[in-house]
C-alpha positions as CSV (number, residue, x, y, z in Angstrom):
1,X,15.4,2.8,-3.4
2,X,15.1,1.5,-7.2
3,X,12.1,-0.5,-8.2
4,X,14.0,-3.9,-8.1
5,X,14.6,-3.6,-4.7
6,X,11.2,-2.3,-3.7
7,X,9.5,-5.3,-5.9
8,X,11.6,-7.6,-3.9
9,X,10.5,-5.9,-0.3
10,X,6.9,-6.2,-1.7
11,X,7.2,-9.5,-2.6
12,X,8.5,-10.9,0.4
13,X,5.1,-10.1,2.3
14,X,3.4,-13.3,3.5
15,X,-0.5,-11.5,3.8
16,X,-1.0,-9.4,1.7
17,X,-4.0,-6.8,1.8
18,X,-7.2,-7.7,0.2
19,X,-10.8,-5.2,0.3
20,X,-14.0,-7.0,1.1
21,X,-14.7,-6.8,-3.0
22,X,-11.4,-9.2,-3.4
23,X,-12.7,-11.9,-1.1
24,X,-15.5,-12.3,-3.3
25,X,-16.3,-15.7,-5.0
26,X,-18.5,-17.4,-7.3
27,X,-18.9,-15.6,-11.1
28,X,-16.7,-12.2,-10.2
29,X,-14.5,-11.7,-13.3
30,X,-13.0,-8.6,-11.5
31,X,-13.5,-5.2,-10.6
32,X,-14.2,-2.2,-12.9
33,X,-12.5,1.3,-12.3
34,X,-11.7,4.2,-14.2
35,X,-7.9,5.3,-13.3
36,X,-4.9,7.2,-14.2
37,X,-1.7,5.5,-14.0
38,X,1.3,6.9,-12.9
39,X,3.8,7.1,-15.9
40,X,5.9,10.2,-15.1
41,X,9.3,8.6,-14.2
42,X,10.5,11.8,-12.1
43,X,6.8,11.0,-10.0
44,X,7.4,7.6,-9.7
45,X,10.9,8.1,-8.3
46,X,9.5,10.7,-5.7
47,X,6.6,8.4,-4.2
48,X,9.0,5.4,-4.1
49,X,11.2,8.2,-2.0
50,X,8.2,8.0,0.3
51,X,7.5,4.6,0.4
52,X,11.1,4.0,2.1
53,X,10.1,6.1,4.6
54,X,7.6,3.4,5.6
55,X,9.4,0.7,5.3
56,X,9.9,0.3,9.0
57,X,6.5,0.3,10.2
58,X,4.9,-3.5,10.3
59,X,1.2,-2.0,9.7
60,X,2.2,-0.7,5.9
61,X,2.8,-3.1,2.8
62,X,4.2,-0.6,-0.2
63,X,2.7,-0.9,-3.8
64,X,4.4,-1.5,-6.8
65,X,5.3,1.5,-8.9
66,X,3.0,-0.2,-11.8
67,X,0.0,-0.4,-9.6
68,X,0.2,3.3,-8.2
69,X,-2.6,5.2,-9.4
70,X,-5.0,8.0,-9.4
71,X,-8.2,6.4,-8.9
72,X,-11.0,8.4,-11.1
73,X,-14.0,6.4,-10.1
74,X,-15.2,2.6,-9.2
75,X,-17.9,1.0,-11.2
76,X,-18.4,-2.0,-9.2
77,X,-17.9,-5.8,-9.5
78,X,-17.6,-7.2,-13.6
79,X,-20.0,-10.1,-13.3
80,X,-22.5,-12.4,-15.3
81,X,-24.8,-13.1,-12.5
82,X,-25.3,-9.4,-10.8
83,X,-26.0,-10.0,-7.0
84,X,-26.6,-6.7,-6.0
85,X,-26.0,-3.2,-6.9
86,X,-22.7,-3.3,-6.3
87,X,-22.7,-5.7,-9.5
88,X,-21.6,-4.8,-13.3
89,X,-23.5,-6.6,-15.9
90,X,-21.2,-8.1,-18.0
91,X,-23.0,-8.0,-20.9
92,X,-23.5,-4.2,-20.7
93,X,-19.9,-3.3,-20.5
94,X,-19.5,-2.5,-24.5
95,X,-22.3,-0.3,-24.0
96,X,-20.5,1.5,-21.1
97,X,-16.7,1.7,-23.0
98,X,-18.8,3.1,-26.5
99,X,-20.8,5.6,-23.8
100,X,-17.4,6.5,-22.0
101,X,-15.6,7.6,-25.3
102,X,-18.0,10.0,-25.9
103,X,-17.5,11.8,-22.1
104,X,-14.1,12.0,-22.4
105,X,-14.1,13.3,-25.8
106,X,-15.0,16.5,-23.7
107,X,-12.5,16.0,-21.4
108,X,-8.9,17.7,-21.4
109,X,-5.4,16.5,-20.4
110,X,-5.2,18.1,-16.6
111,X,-2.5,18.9,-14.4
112,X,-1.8,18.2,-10.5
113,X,0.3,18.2,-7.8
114,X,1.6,16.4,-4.9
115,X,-0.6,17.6,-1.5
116,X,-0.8,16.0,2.1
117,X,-0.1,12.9,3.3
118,X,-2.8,10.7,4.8
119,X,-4.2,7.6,6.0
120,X,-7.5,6.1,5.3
121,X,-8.7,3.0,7.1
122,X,-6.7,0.6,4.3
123,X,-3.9,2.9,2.8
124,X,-1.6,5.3,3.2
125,X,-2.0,7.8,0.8
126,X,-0.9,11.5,-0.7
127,X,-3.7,13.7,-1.7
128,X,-3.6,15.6,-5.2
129,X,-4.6,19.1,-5.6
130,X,-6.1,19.3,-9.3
131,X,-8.6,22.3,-9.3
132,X,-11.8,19.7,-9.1
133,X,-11.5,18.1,-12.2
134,X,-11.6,14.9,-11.0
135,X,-15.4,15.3,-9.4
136,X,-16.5,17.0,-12.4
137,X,-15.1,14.0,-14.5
138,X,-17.1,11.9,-12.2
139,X,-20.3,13.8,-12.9
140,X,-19.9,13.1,-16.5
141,X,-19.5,9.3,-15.8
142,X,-22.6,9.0,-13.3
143,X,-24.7,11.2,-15.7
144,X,-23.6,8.9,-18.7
145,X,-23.8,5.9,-16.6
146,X,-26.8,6.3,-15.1
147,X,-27.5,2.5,-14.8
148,X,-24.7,1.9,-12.4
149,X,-25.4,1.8,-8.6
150,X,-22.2,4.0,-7.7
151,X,-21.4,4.1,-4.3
152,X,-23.0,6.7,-1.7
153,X,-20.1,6.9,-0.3
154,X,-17.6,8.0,-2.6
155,X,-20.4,10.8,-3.8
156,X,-20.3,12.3,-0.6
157,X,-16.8,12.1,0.7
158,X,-14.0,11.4,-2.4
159,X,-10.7,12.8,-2.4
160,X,-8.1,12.7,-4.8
161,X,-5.2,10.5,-4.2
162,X,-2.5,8.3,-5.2
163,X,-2.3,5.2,-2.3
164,X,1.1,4.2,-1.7
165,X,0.5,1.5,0.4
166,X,-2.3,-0.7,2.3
167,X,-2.4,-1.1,5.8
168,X,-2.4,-4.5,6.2
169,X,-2.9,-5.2,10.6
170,X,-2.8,-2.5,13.6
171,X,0.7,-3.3,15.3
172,X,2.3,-0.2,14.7
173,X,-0.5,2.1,13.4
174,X,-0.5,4.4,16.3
175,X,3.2,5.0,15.7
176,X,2.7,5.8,11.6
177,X,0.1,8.2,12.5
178,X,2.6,10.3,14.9
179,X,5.3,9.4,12.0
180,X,3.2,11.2,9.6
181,X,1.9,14.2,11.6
182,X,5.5,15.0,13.2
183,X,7.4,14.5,9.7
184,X,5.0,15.7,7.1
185,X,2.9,18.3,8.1
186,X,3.4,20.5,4.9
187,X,1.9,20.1,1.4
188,X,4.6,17.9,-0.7
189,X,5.4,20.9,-3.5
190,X,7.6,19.3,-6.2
191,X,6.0,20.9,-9.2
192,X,3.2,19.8,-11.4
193,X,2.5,17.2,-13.2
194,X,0.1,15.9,-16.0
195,X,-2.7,13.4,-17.0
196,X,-3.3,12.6,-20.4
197,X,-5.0,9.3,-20.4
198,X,-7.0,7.4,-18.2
199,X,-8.3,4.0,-18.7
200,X,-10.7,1.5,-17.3
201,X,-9.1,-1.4,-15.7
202,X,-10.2,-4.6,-14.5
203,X,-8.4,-5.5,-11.4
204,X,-8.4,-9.3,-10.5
205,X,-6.0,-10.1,-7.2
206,X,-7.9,-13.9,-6.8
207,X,-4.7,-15.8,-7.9
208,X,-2.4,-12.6,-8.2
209,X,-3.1,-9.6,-8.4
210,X,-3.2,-8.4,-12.1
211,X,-4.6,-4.8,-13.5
212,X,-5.5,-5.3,-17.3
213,X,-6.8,-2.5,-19.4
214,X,-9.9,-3.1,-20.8
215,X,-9.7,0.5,-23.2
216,X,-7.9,3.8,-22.8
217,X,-9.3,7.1,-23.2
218,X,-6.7,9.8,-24.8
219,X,-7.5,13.6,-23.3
220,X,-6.7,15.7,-26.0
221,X,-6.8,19.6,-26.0
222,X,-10.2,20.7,-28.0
């Protein structure tokens, strides 16, 4: 499947899926998270590979190949009337972008590689296996940013992944879960692959869905 047709299929959704956080109105200018994209072609090539595999199932709507991601950790809402502590202060964000360079200054490239496949309650997803560098990165962040309200939940439970699609109504669900467990019950080895760069993004899906890069942090070896 090449990534014309796959934009196409995507495209041709009527509903698409949208978190709580994306239904939000009034000052919202989007919502802050620190990622990695995926850039790797040969990567790219192997999780569209997956995708088709869901194709069939009504419950899944596949991402775009420039929207797949490792997520490295949510800051919250970008916003110049805070609501709750779910809110970014928009006038603090240089603040946060100067603190960030200086945590991943510290910070070298890492390497990963395809694990399980999954389902959360909104996406289909394959886990990463990447030694815990990802939690530790995130220890850096909440220590640096220790004004933002980060979420409880994501302390306690996160696990690295790349989503490869949302999970957009329950007609088939039942049927993708045994689809999963009977076709993919072993770790997805295709070799290892590398992060150099992550950035924060502000994602804003209000009109259409857009990820813009706000700044990018280079991992260089020390």
């Amino acid at each position: 499947m090449d990534v014309k047709y796959l934009r196409n299929k995507i495209m041709s959704y009527k509903e698409p899926k949208r978190k709580d956080w994306q239904n939000r109105t009034g000052e919202e200018k989007g919502y802050l998270i620190f990622m990695a994209r995926i850039i790797d072609p040969k990567l790219i090539h192997r999780l569209i590979e997956l995708q088709r595999e869901l194709e069939e199932f009504e419950c899944c709507q596949l991402i775009l190949p420039e929207y797949l991601h490792i997520s490295i950790k949510d800051i919250g809402y970008l916003t110049a009337t805070p609501q709750d502590s779910n809110d970014f202060p928009l006038e603090i964000l240089p603040q946060a972008i100067y603190e960030s360079k200086k945590i991943f200054r510290e910070v070298k490239p890492f390497k990963f590689r395809l694990g399980r496949i999954g389902i959360f309650p909104q996406a289909v997803f394959v886990e990463i296996e990447e030694h815990g560098i990802i939690k530790e990165i995130q220890s850096r962040i909440e220590k640096t940013l220790s004004y933002v309200s980060f979420s409880e939940r994501e302390k306690k439970g996160f696990l690295p992944h790349i989503s490869i699609a949302y999970i957009i109504n329950n007609n088939d669900l039942e049927d993708l879960r045994i689809f999963l467990g009977a076709s993919w019950k072993h770790n997805l080895f295709f070799g290892d692959y590398k992060v150099d760069k992550i950035e924060l993004v502000k994602i804003d899906d209000r009109r259409q869905l857009t990820y813009e890069t706000l700044t990018e942090f280079r991992l260089e070896n020390l």
